[in-house]
DODOFI-319207 format. One record per residue (C-alpha): residue number from 0; x, y, z. Coordinates in Angstrom, 2 decimals, always signed. Example, Ala and Ser with C-alpha at 12.3 -4.5 7.8 and 13.67 -1.06 7.14 Angstrom:
% residues 2
(0,(+12.30,-4.50,+7.80))
(1,(+13.67,-1.06,+7.14))
END
This chain:
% residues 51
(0,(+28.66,-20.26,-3.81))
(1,(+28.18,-18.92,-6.99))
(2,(+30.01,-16.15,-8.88))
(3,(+28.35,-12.53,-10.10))
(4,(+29.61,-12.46,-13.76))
(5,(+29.16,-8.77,-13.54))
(6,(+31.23,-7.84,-10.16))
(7,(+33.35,-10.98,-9.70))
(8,(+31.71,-10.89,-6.21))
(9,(+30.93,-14.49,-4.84))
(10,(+27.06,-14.93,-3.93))
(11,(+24.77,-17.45,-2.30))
(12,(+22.61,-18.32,-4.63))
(13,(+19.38,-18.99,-2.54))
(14,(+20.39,-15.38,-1.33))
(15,(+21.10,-13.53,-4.78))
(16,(+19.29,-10.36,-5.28))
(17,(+18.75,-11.67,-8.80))
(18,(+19.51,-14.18,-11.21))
(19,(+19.29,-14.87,-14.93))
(20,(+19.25,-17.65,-17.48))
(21,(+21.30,-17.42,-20.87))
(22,(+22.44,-20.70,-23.08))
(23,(+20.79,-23.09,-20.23))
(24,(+23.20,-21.74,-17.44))
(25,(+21.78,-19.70,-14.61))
(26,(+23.81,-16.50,-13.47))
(27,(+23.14,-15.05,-9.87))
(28,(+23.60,-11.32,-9.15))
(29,(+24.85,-9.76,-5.58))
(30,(+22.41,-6.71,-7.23))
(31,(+19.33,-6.09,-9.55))
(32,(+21.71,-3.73,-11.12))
(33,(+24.39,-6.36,-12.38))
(34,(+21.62,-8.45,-13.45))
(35,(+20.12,-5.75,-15.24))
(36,(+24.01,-5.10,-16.52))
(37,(+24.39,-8.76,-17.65))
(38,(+20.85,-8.98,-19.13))
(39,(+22.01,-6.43,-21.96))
(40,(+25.57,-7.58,-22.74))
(41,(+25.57,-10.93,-21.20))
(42,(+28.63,-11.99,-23.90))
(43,(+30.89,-8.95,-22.80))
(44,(+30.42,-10.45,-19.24))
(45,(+31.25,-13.69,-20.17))
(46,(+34.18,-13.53,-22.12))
(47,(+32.46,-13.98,-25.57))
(48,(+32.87,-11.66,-28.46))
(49,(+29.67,-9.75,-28.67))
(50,(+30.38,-9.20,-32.65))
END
């Protein structure tokens, strides 16, 4: 199981809805729309400082 970054929900990835690639790591979505969410800030879903 893998964790949406967006939602916190958990998600199976050969199920996701979506799923992205940033710094080599792929990121699975329970919905287009948290992809879409993580896709433009993917740092403030992460933890990073977007600055």
């Amino acid at each position: 199981m893998a964790l949406d970054p967006v939602c916190k929900m958990t998600v199976e990835p050969a199920k996701a809805a979506a799923q992205s690639s940033y710094k080599g790591q792929t990121y699975y979505f329970c919905a287009v729309g948290c992809k879409k969410a993580f896709d433009k800030e993917p740092e403030k879903y992460l933890g990073g400082s977007a600055r």
